[in-house]
C-alpha positions as CSV (number, residue, x, y, z in Angstrom):
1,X,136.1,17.9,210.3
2,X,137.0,19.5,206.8
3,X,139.7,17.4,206.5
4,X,138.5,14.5,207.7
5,X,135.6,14.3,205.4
6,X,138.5,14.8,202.6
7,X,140.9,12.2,204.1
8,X,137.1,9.7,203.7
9,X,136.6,10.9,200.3
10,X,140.4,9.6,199.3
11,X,140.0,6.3,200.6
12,X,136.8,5.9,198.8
13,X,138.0,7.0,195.5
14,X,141.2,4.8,196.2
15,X,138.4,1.5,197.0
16,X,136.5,2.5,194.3
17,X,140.1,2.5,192.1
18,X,140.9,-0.6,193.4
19,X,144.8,-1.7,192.1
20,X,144.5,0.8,189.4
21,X,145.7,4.0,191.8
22,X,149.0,5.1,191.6
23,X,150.7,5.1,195.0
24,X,153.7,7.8,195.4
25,X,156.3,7.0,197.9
26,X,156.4,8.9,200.8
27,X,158.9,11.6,201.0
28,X,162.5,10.2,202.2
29,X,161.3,6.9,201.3
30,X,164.9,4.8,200.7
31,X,163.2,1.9,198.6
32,X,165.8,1.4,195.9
33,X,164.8,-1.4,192.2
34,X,167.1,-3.9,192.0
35,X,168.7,-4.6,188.6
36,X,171.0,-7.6,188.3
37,X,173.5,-7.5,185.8
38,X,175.1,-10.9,184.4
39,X,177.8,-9.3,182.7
40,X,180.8,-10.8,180.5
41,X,183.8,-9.0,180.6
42,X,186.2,-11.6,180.6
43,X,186.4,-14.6,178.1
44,X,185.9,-15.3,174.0
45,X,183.4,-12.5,173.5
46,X,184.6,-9.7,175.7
47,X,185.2,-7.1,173.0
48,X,181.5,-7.5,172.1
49,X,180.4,-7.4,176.1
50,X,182.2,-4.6,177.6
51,X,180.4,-1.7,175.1
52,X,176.8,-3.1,175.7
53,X,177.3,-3.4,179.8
54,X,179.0,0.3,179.1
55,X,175.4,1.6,177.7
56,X,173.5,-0.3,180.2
57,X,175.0,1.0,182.9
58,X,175.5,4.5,181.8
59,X,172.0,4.6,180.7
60,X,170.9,3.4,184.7
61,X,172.9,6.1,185.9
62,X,171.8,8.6,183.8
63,X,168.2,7.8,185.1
64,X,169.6,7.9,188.0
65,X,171.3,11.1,187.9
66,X,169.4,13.4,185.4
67,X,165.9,12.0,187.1
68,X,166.6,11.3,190.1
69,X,165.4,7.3,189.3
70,X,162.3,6.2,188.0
71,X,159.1,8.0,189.9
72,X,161.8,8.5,192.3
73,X,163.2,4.9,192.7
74,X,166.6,4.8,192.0
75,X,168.0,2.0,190.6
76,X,171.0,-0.1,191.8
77,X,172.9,-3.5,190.5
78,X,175.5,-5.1,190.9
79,X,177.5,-7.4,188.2
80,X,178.1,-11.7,187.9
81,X,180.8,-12.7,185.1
82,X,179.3,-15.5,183.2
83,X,182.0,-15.6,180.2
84,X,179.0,-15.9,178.1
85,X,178.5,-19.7,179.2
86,X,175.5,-21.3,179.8
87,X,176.4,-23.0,183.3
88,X,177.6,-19.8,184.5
89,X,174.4,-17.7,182.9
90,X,172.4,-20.1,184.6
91,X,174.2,-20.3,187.9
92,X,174.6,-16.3,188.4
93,X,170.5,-16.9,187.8
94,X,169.9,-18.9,190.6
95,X,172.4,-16.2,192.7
96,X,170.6,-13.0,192.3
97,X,166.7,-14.5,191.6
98,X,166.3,-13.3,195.1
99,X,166.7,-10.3,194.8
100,X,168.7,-7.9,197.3
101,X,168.3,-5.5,200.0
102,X,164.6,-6.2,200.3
103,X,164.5,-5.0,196.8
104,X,163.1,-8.0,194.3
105,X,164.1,-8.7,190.6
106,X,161.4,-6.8,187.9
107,X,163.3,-8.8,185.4
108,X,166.6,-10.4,184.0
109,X,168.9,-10.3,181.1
110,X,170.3,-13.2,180.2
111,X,172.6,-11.8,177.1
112,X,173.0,-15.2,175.6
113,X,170.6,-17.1,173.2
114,X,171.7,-20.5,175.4
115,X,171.2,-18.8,178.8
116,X,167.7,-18.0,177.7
117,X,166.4,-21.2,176.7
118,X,167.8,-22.4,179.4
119,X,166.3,-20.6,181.7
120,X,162.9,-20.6,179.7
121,X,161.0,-22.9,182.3
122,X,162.8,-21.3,185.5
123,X,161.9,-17.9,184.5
124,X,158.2,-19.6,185.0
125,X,158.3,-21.2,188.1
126,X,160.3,-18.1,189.6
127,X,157.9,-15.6,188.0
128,X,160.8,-13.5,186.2
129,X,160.6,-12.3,182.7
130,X,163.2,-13.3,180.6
131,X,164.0,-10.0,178.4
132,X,165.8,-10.9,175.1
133,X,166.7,-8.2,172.4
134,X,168.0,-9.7,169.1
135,X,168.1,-13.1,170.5
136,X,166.4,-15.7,172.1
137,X,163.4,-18.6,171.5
138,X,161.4,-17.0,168.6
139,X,158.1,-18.3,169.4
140,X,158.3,-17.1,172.7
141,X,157.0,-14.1,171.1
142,X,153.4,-16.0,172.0
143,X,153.1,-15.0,175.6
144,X,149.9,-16.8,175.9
145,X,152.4,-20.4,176.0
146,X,155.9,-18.2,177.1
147,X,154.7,-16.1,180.0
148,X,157.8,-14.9,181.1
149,X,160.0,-14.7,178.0
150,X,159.9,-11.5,176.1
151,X,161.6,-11.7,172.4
152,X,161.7,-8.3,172.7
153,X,162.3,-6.0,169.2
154,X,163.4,-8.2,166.6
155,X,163.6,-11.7,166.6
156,X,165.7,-13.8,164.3
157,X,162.3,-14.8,162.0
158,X,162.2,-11.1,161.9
159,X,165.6,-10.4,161.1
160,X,165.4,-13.2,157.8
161,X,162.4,-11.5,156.5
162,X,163.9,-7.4,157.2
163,X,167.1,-8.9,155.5
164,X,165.2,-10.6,152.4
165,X,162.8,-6.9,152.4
166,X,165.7,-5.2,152.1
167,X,167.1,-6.9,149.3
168,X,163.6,-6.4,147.2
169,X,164.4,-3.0,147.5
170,X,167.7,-3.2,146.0
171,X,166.4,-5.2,143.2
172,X,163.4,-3.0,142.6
173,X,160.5,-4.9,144.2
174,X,159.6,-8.2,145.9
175,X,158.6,-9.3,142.3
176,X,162.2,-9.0,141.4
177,X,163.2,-11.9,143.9
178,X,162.0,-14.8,141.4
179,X,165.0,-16.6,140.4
180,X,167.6,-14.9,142.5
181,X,170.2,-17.2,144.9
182,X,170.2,-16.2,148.1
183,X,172.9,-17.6,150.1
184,X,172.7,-18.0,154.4
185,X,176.4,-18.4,155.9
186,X,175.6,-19.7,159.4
187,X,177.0,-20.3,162.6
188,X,176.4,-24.3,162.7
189,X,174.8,-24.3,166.2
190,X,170.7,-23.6,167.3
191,X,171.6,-20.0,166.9
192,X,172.7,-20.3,163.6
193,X,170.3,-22.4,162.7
194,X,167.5,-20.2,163.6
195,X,166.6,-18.5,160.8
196,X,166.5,-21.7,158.2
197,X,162.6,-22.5,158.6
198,X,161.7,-18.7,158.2
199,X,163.9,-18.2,154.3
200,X,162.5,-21.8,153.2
201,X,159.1,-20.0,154.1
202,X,160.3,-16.6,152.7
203,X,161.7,-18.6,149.7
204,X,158.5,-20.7,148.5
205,X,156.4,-17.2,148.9
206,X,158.4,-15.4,146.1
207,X,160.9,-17.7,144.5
208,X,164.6,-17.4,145.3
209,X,166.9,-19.7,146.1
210,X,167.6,-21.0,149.5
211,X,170.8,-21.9,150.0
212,X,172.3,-23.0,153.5
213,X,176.1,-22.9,154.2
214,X,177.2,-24.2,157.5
215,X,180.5,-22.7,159.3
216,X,181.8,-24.5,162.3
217,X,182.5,-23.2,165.6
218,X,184.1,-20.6,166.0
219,X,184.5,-20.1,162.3
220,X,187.9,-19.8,161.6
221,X,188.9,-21.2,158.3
222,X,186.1,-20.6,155.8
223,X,188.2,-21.6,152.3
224,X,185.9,-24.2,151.9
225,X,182.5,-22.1,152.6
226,X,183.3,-19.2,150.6
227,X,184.4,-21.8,147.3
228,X,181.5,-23.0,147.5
229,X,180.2,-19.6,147.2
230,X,181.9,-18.7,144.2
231,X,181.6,-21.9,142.5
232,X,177.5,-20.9,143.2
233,X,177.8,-17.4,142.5
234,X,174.5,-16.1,144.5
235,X,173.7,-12.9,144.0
236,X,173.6,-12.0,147.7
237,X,175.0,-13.3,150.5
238,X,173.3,-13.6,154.2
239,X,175.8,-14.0,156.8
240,X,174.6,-14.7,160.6
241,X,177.9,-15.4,162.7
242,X,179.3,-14.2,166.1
243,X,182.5,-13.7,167.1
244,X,185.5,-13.9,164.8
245,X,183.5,-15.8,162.2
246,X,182.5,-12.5,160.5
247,X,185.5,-11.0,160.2
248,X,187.2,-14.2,158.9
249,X,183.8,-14.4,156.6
250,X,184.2,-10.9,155.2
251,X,188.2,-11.6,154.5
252,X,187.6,-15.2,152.8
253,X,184.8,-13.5,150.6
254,X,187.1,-11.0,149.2
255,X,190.2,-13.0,148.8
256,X,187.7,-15.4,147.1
257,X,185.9,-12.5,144.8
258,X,182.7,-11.9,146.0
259,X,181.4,-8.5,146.1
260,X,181.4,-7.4,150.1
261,X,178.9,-4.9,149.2
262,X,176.8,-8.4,148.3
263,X,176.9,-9.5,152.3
264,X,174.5,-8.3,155.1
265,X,175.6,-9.5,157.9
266,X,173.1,-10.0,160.7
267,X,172.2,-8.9,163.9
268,X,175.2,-10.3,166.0
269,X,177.7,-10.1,162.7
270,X,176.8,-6.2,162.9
271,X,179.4,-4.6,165.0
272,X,182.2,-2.3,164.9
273,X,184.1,-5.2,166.4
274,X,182.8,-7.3,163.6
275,X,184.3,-5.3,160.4
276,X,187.3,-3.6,161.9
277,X,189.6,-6.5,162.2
278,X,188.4,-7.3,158.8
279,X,190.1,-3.9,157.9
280,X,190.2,-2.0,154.5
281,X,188.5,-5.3,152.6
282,X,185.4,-4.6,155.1
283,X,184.9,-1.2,153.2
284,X,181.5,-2.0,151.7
285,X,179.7,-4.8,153.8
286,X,176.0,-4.4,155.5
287,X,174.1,-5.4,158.3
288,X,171.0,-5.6,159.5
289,X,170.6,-4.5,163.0
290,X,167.8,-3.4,165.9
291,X,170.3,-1.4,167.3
292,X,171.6,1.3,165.0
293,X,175.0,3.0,165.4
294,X,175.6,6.8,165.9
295,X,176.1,9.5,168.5
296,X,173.6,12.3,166.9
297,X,170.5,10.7,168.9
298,X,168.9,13.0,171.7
299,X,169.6,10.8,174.3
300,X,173.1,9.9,172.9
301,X,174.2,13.6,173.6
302,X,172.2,13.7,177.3
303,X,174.2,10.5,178.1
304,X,177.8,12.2,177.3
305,X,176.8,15.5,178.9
306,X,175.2,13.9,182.1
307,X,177.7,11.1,182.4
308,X,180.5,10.5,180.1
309,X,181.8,14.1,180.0
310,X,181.7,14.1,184.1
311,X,183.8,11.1,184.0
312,X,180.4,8.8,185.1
313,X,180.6,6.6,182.2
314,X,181.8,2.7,182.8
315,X,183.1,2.9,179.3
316,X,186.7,2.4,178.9
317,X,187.3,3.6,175.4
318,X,185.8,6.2,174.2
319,X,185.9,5.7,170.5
320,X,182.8,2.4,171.4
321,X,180.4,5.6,172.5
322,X,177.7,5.6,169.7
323,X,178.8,1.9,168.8
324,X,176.5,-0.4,167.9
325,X,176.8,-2.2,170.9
326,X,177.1,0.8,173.1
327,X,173.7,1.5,171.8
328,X,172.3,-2.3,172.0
329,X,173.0,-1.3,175.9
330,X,171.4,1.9,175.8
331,X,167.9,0.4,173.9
332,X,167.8,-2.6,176.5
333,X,167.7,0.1,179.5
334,X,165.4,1.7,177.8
335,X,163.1,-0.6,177.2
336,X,164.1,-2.0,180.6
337,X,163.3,1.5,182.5
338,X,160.2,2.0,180.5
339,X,158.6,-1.7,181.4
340,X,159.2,-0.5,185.1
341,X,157.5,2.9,184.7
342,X,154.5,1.2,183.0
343,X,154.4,-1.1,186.0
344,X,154.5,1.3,188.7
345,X,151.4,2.9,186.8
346,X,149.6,0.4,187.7
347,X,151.1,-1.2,190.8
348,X,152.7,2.2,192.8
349,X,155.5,4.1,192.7
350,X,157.8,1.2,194.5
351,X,160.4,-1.8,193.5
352,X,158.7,-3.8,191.1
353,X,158.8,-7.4,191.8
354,X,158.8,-10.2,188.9
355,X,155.3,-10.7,188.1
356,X,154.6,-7.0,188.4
357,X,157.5,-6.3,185.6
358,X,155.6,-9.0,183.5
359,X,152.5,-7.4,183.4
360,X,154.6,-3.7,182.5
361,X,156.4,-5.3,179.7
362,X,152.8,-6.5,178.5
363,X,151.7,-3.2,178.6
364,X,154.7,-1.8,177.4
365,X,153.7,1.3,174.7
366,X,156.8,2.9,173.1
367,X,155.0,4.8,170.6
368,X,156.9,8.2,168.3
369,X,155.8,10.4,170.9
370,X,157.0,8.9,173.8
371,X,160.6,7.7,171.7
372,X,160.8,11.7,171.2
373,X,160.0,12.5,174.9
374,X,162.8,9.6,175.8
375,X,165.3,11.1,173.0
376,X,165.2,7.7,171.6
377,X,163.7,8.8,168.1
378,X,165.2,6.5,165.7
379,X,167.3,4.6,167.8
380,X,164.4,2.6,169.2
381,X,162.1,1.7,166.7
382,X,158.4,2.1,167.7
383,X,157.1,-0.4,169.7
384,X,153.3,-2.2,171.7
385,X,153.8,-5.4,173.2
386,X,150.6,-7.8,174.3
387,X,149.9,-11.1,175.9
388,X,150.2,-12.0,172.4
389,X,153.2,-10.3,171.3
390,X,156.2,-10.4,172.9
391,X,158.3,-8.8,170.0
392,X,156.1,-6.0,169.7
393,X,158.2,-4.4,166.9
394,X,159.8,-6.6,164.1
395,X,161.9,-3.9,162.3
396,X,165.8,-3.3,161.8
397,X,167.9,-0.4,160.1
398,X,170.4,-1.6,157.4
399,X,174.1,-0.5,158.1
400,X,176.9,-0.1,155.6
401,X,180.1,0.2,156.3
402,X,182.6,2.9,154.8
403,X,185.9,2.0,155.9
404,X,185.8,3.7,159.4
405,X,182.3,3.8,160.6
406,X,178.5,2.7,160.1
407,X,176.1,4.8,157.8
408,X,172.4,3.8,157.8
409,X,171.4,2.9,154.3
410,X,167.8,1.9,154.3
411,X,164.9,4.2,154.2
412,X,164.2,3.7,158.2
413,X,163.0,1.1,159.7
414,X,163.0,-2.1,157.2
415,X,159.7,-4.1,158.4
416,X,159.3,-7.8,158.2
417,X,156.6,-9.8,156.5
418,X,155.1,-10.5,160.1
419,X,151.7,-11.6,158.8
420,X,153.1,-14.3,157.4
421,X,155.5,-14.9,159.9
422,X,153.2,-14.6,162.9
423,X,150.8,-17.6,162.1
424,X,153.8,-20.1,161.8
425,X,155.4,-19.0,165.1
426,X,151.9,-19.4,166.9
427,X,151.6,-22.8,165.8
428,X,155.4,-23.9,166.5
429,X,154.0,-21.8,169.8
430,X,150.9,-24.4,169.9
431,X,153.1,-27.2,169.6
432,X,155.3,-26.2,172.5
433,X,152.2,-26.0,175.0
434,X,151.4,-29.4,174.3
435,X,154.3,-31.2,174.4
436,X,154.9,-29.7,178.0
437,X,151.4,-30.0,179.1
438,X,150.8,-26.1,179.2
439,X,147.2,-24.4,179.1
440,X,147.7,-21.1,177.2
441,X,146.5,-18.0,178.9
442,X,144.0,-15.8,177.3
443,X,144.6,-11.8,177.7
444,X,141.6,-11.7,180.4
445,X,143.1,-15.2,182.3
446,X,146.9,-12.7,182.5
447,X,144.4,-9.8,183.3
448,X,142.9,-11.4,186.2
449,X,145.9,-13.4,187.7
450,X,147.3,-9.5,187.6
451,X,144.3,-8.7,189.6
């Protein structure tokens, strides 16, 4: 009878709980999370791929490994090659949406600012969030309009406004940015392109010159860019390329004059792979980055104990450990792993399906005393998403390079001007929603379709 009246005093704290209670698996349970991968190893931007998949995956096992998986759900994936091309981003999609072994998707990353606004409207109708790190559709940082897009850490408003932050401090206050030229080099694509309505904003607030420089695909003669640039003579220099376009960038500046040390590069012209084939002219040139380079971080050295030392790791060459892009991998687990956690707080200790990942990455908390429980103090920079935020953070670390490796420069985290951001991406936000006939939710409407 004793335990029976316990056994009825369970299920009515569980009713009375309602979807709140945490359920634990039972012991020997198999259920394994799902975690697809579309991966690009092969094709134009392999060099930049292989050392982020390497910290993604060796980040998963770790969990795996060290803990044993998340709440005791391990974690399994398996890779599609997309070449970093839309049709195949798209296509390995549709291939894994499903899920596998009864286990469904809690969430997908689509590595590719094309992919994901592709995929903007599918990730709606299939009920998978769409998790972009440095990249993506900036105003899908308004969940209340993007649901299931997540412009996760630092979006490329947010990387204009670090960059021009950064560059007050150099000149000794925001004051000090009356009058100064600021030149963008850019990518001419959307991607490149992303960051123009944020400086003219940025510009008009305290007074320097906007300057736009396009650089056609892929960026591989630049003579005519970089004459421009010193028939101009800014005073700094903004570049935002991918691929060889920053390496060819950093050589045309100095052949042409212009101070290296002038440049910061951003987020995707931030790599190892970015100033090394540049080589001894790169000594000098800055970036702007989410995802800051080094091997001294906690769960850096947990990583190459647990798996890289045992021969675990799926990275090929060891000098990319501690890369930047190594570590872009690592972050995106993390914040991957942790979105799952906070999901199986509310919704049990079990695969998390799409909708269920959704509501963890709204509730995702990665304040400085969790970061420090993770390891991840200063590599991840603190961060709270909502229904609506979707960045949640909105801070990079300035990089320098010194002729063989990347030294942070700037006093942590440089924050962006997201006041004045925010209002502007809600309204191109606003705009969106009616020109596709979309009610926004309200945080109670998300809370009670959770329900």
């Amino acid at each position: 009878m004793t335990r029976l009246a316990r056994t009825m005093r369970i299920v009515a704290l569980a009713a009375l709980l309602g979807t709140g209670t945490v359920t634990t698996a039972p012991a020997g349970d198999a259920a394994r999370q799902y975690f697809p991968l579309p991966t690009f190893r092969v094709g134009a931007y392999a060099s930049s791929g292989i050392p982020v998949w390497a910290g993604t995956i060796d980040y998963l096992r770790y969990i795996n490994e060290v803990e044993g998986g998340i709440n005791g759900v391990k974690l399994f994936w398996d890779e599609c090659e997309t070449e970093w091309a839309v049709e195949k981003g798209v296509e390995c999609y549709e291939r894994v949406k499903g899920g596998r072994d009864g286990s469904p998707v809690p969430l997908f990353l689509p590595h590719g600012d094309p992919v994901s606004k592709a995929l903007t409207e599918k990730s709606v109708a299939d009920k998978i969030p769409l998790v972009t790190t440095g990249y993506g559709r900036t105003e899908a940082i308004d969940g209340r309009v993007f649901p299931y897009s997540f412009t996760v850490l630092f979006s490329f408003w947010s990387e204009a406004s670090s960059a021009i932050n950064y560059i007050a401090e150099q000149v000794g206050g925001k004051d000090r940015l009356k009058g100064l030229k600021i030149a963008t080099v850019y990518h001419d694509s959307p991607y490149g392109k992303e960051t123009q309505i944020p400086l003219d904003l940025l510009a008009k607030t305290y007074g320097f010159e906007n300057i736009q420089i396009a650089v056609p695909h892929p960026g591989n003669d630049q003579s005519a860019q970089w004459a421009r640039i010193r028939q101009i003579k800014p005073d700094w220099v903004f570049l935002r390329g991918w691929g060889v376009m920053t390496p060819v960038a950093i050589k045309t500046a100095a052949k042409t004059g212009f101070p290296v040390d002038h440049i910061i590069g951003g987020i995707w012209s931030g790599s190892e792979e970015d100033v090394r084939p540049a080589g001894s002219v790169g000594k000098g040139y800055r970036a702007i980055t989410p995802f800051p380079a080094g091997q001294d971080f906690e769960i850096l050295k947990k990583i190459k104990a647990a798996i890289v030392d045992k021969g675990l790791s799926d990275l090929k060459d060891p000098k990319s450990f501690g890369s930047v892009y190594y570590n872009s991998g690592v972050i995106e687990a993390i914040i991957a792993v942790e979105a799952i956690r906070t999901a199986q707080g509310r919704f049990g200790r079990k695969p998390i399906d799409g909708a269920q990942g959704q509501w963890g990455l709204e509730h995702l908390v990665l304040d400085e005393p969790r970061l420090k429980a993770l390891g991840a103090e200063g590599l991840v920079q603190p961060l709270r998403l909502s229904v609506k935020d979707h960045e949640g953070g909105g801070a990079g670390k300035v990089l320098q390079w010194d002729g063989t490796q990347w030294a942070v420069v700037s006093h942590g985290w440089v924050k962006s001007d997201r006041d004045l951001l925010l209002p502007r991406i809600y309204e191109r936000a606003a705009a969106y929603a009616r020109e596709k006939g979309i009610t926004p939710r309200s945080e109670e409407t998300a809370e009670a379709i959770a329900r």
